[in-house]
BAMARBA-919577 format. One record per residue (C-alpha): residue in one letter; x, y, z. Coordinates in steps of 0.25 Angstrom, whole numbers. Layout:
! residues N
  res      u      v      w
    A      X      Y      Z
...
//
This chain:
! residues 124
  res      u      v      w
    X    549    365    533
    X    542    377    525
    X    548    387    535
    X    564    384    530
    X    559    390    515
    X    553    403    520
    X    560    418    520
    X    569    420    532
    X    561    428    542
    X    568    441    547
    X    567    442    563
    X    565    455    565
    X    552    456    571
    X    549    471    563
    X    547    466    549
    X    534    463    542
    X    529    449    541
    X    528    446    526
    X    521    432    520
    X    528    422    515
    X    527    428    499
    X    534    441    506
    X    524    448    500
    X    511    456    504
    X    498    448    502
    X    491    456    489
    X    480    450    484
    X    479    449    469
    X    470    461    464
    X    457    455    458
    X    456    460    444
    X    441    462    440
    X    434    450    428
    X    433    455    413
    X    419    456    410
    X    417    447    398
    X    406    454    392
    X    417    464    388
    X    425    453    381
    X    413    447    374
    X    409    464    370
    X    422    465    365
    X    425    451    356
    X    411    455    352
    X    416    469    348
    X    428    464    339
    X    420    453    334
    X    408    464    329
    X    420    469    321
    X    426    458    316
    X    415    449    313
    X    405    455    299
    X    390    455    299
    X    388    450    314
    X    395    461    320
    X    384    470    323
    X    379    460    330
    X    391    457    338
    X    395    471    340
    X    379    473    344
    X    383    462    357
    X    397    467    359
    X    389    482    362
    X    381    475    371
    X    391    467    376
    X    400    477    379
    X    391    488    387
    X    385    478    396
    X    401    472    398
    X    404    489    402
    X    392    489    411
    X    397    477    417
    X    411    483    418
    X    408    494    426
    X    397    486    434
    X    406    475    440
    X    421    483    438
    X    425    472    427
    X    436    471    417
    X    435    473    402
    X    430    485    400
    X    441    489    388
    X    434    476    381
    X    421    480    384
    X    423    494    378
    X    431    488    367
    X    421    478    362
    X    409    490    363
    X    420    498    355
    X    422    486    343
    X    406    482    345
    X    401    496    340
    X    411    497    330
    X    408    483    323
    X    393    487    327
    X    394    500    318
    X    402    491    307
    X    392    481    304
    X    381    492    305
    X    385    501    295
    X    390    489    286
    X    374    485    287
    X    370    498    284
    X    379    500    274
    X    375    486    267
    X    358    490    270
    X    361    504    262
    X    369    498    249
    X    357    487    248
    X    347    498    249
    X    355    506    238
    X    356    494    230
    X    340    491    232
    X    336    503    230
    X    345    507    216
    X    334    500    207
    X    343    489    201
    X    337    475    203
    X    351    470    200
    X    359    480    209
    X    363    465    217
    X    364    457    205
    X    380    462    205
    X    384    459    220
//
């Protein structure tokens, strides 16, 4: 019963035998994981920027984050490089904010401390 729905089959003995689907079997290439250490190193990486005064501590895991995500990259052939190198890119920079906003912050109170005034704090 199955047979009266196929293709016509041609009778000459010389051409190629083709599968049902008339097509060559190709498997489906297999397309390496994403290593989720880079997508962690790079929410990481745009939260250091975004989020104040925890984000030296953020950017501080999204650097660890991402160079043990590019070890791993290149150790096992995985996806997500870009990410990874883009959360290292946004964890240094939101690293480098937050640190020269605490140093800046340290040196105003030390010139503040150290100008004499006993009420220089009395105004803030």
């Amino acid at each position: 019963m199955s047979d009266l729905y196929k293709e016509p089959r041609s009778s000459d003995p010389f051409q190629e035998e083709t599968n049902d689907y008339n097509a060559p079997f190709n498997p489906p290439p297999v397309v390496p994981p994403t290593n989720s250490k880079a997508v962690a190193s790079m929410v990481l990486g745009i939260l250091s920027v975004v989020i104040p005064y925890i984000g030296l501590i953020i950017g501080i895991v999204g650097i660890i984050l991402s160079s043990l995500s590019l070890k791993e990259i290149n150790r096992h052939g995985e996806q997500g490089r870009g990410m990874a190198i883009a959360g290292l890119v946004c964890s240094i920079i939101g690293t480098l904010i937050y640190t020269l906003i605490i140093i800046f912050i340290v040196i105003v109170f030390i010139v503040a401390a150290s100008s004499g005034d006993p009420d220089i704090f009395s105004d803030i």
